[in-house]
LOTIGU-988487 format. One record per residue: residue in one letter; z negated, x, y of N, C-alpha, C in turn; residue number from 0. Coordinates in pm, 1 decimal, always signed. Each point is the difference from the previous one (the first is absolute). Example, Ala and Ser with C-alpha at 12.3 -4.5 7.8 and 13.67 -1.06 7.14 Angstrom:
# residues 2
+------+----------+----------+----------+----------+----------+----------+----------+----------+----------+-----+
! type !      n.z !      n.x !      n.y !     ca.z !     ca.x !     ca.y !      c.z !      c.x !      c.y ! seq !
+------+----------+----------+----------+----------+----------+----------+----------+----------+----------+-----+
!    A !   -780.0 !  +1319.0 !   -569.0 !     +0.0 !    -89.0 !   +119.0 !     +0.0 !    +90.0 !   +120.0 !   0 !
!    S !    +72.0 !    -35.0 !   +105.0 !     -6.0 !    +82.0 !   +119.0 !    -73.0 !    -77.0 !   +109.0 !   1 !
+------+----------+----------+----------+----------+----------+----------+----------+----------+----------+-----+
# end
This chain:
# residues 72
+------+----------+----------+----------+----------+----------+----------+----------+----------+----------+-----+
! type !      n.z !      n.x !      n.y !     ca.z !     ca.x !     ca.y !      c.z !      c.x !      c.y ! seq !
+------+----------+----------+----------+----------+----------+----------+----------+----------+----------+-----+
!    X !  -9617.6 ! +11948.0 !  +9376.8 !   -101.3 !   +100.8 !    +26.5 !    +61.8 !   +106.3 !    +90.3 !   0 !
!    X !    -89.0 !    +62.1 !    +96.6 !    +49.5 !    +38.6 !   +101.8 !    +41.5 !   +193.7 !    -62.4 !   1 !
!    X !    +56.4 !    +57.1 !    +65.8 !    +12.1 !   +169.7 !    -86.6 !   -126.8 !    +65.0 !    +50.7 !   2 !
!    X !    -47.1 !    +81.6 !    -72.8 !   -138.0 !    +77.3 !     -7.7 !    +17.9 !    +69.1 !   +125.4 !   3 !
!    X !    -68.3 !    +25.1 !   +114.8 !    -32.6 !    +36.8 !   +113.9 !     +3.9 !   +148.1 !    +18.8 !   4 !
!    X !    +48.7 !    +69.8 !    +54.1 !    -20.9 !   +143.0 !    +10.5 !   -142.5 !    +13.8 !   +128.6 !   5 !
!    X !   -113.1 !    +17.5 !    -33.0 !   -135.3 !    +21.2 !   +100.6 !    -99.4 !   +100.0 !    -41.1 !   6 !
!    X !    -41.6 !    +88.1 !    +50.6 !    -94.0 !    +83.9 !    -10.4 !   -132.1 !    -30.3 !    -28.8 !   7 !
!    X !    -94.4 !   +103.1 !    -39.5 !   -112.6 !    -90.2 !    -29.1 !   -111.0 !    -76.3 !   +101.8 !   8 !
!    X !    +42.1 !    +82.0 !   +111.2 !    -97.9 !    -60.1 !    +89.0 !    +36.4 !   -209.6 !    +11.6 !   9 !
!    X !   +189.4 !    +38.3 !    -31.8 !     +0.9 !   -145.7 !    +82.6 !    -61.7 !    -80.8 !   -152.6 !  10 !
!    X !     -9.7 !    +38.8 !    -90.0 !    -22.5 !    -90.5 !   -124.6 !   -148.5 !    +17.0 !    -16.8 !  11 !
!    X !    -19.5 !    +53.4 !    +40.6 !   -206.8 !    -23.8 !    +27.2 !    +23.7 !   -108.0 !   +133.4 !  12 !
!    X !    +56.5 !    +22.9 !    +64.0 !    -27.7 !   -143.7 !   +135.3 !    +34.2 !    -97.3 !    -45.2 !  13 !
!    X !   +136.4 !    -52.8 !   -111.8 !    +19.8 !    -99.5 !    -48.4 !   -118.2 !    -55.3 !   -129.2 !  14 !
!    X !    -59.4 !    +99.4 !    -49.5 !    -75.1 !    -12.6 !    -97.9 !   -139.4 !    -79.2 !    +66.6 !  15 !
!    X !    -36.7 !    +42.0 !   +168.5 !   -101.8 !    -25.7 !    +31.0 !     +4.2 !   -156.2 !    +48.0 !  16 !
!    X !   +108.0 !    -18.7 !    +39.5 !    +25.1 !   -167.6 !    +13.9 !    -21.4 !    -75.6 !   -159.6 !  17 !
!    X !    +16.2 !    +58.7 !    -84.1 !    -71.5 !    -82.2 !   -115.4 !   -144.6 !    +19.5 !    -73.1 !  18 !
!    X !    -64.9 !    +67.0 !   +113.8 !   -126.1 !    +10.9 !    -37.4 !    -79.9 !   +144.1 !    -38.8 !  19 !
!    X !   +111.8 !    +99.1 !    -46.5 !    -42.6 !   +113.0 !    -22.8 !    -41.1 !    +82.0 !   +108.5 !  20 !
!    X !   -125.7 !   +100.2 !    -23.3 !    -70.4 !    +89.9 !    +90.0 !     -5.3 !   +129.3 !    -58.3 !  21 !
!    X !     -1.1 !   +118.4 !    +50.4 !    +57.2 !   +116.5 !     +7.3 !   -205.3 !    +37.5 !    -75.9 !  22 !
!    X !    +22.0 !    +36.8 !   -176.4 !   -183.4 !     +4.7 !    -43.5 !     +4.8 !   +156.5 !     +7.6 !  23 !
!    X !   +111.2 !   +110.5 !     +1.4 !    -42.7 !   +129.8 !    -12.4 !   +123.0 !    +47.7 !    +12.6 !  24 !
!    X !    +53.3 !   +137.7 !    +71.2 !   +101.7 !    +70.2 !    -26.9 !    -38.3 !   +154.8 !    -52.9 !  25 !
!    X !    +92.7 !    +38.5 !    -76.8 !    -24.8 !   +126.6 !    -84.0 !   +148.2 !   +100.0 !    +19.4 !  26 !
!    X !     -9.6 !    +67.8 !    +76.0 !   +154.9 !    +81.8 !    +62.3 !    +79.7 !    -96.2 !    +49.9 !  27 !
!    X !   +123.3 !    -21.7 !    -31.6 !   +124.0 !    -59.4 !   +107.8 !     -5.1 !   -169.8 !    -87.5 !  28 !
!    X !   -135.0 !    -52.6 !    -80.2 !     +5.8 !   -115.9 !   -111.2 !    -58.2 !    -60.2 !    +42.3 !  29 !
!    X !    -30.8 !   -164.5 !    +38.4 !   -101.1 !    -64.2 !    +81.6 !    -40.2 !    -96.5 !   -173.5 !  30 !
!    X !   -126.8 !    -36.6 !    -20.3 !    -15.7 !   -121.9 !    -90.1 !    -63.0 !   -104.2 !    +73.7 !  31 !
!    X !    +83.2 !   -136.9 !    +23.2 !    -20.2 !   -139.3 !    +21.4 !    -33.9 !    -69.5 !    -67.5 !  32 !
!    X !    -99.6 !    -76.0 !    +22.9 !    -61.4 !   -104.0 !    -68.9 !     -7.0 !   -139.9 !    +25.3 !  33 !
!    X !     +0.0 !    -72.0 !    -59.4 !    -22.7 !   -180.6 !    +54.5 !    -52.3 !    -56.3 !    -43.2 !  34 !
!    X !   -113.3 !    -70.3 !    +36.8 !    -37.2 !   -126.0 !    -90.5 !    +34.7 !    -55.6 !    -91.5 !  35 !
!    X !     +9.9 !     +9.6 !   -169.5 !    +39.6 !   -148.2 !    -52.4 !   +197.8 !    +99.1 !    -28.5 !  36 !
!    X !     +0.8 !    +75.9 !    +58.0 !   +123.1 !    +59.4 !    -83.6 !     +1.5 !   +172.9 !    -54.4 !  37 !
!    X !    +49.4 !    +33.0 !    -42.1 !    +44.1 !   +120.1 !    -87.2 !     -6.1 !   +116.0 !   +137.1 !  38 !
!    X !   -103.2 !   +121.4 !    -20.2 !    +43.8 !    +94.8 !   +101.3 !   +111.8 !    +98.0 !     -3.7 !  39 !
!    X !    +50.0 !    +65.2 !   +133.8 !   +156.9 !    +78.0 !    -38.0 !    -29.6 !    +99.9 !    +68.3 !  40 !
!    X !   +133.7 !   +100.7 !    -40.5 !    -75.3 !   +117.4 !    +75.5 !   +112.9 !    +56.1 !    +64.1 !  41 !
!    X !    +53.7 !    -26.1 !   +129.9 !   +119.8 !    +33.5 !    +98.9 !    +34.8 !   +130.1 !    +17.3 !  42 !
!    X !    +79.6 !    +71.2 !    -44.6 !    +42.1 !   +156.5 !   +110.6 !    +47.9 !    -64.2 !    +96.2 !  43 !
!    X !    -88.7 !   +128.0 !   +110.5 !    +48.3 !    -29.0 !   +123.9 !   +130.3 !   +137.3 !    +79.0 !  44 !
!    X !   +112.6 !    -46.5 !    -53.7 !   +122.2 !    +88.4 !    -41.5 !    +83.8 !   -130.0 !   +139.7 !  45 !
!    X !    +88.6 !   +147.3 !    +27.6 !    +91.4 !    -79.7 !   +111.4 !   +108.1 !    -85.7 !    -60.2 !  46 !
!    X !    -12.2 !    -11.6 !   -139.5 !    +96.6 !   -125.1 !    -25.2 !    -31.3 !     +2.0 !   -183.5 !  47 !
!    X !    -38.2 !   -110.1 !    -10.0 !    -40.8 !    -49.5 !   -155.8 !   +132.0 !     +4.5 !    -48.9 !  48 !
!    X !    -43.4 !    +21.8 !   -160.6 !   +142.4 !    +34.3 !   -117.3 !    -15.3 !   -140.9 !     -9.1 !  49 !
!    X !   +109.6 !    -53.6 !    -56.2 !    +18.4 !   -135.4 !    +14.7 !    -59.8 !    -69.9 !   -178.9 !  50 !
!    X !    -23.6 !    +78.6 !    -58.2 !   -123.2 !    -19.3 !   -130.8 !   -109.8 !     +8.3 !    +27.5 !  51 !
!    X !    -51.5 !    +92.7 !    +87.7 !   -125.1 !    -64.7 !    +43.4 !    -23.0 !    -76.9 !    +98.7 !  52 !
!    X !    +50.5 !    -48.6 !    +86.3 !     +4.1 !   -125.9 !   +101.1 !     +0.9 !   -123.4 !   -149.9 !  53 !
!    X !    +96.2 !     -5.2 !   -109.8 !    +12.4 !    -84.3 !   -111.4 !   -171.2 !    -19.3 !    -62.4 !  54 !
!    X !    -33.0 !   +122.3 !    -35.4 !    -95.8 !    +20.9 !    -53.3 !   -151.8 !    -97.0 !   +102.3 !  55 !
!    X !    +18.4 !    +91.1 !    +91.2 !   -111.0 !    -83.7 !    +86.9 !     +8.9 !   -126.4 !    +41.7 !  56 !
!    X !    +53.3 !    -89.3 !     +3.5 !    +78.3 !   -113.8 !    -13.0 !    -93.8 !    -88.0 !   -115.1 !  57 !
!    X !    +83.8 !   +100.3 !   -103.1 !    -58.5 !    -99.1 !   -146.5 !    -99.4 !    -15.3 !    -30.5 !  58 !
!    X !   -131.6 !   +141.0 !    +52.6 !   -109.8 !    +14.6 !    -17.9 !    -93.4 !   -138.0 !    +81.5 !  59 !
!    X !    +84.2 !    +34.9 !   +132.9 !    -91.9 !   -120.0 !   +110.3 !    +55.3 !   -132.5 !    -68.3 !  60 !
!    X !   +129.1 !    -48.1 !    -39.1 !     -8.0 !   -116.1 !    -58.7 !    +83.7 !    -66.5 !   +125.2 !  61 !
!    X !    +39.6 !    +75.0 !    +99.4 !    +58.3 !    -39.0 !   +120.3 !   +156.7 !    -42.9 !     -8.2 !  62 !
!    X !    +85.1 !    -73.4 !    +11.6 !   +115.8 !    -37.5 !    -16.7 !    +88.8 !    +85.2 !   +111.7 !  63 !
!    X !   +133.4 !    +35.3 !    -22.1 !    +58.8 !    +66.9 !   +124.3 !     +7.9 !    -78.1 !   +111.8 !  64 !
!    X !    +75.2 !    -67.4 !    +29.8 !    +18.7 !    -96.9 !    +88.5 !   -188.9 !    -44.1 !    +67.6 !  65 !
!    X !   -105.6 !     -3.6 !    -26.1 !   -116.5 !     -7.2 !    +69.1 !    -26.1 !   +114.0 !    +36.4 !  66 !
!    X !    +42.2 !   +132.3 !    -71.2 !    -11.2 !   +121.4 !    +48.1 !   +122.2 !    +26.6 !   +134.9 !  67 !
!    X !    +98.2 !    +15.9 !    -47.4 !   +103.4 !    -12.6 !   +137.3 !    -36.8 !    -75.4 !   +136.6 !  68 !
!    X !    -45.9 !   -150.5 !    -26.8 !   -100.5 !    -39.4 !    +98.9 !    -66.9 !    +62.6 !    +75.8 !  69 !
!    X !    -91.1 !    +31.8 !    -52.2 !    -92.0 !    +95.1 !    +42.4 !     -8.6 !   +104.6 !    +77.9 !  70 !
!    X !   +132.6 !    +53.9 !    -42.1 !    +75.5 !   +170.9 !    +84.1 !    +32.5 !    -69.1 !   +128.1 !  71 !
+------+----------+----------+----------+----------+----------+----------+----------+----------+----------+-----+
# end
C-alpha cells in the first residue's frame, strides 16, 4: 500500500470526481459530495488535508488508496 498522499482539498475533490462524485452544496471553506449508490462526504477545502481526514474520507467513500493515488 502506497503512503497516504500529502494533497489539498481542491486536488481530492478532483480525484474524488473521477469516481463519480459531484460538488451537491458548499457551506464556508466545506464542500458536500455526493454519488450515486455510495455514502456522501464532506471535503475541507484547506491547502493541505490532516492526514486523518484524507483516512477518514477514504473510508467513508469506500475508495482504496492506491485507486485514490491513481487518480491524483
Amino acid at each position: 500500500m502506497p503512503p497516504l498522499p500529502v494533497v489539498s482539498g481542491d486536488q481530492c475533490m478532483a480525484a474524488l470526481r473521477t469516481f463519480g462524485y459531484e460538488v451537491a452544496r458548499s457551506d464556508g471553506s466545506h464542500y458536500r459530495l455526493t454519488c450515486p449508490g455510495r455514502a456522501p462526504v464532506t471535503v475541507p477545502r484547506h491547502r493541505t488535508l490532516k492526514r486523518g481526514t484524507l483516512r477518514a474520507i477514504l473510508r467513508t467513500t469506500e475508495i482504496s488508496m492506491q485507486a485514490f493515488v491513481d487518480a491524483l
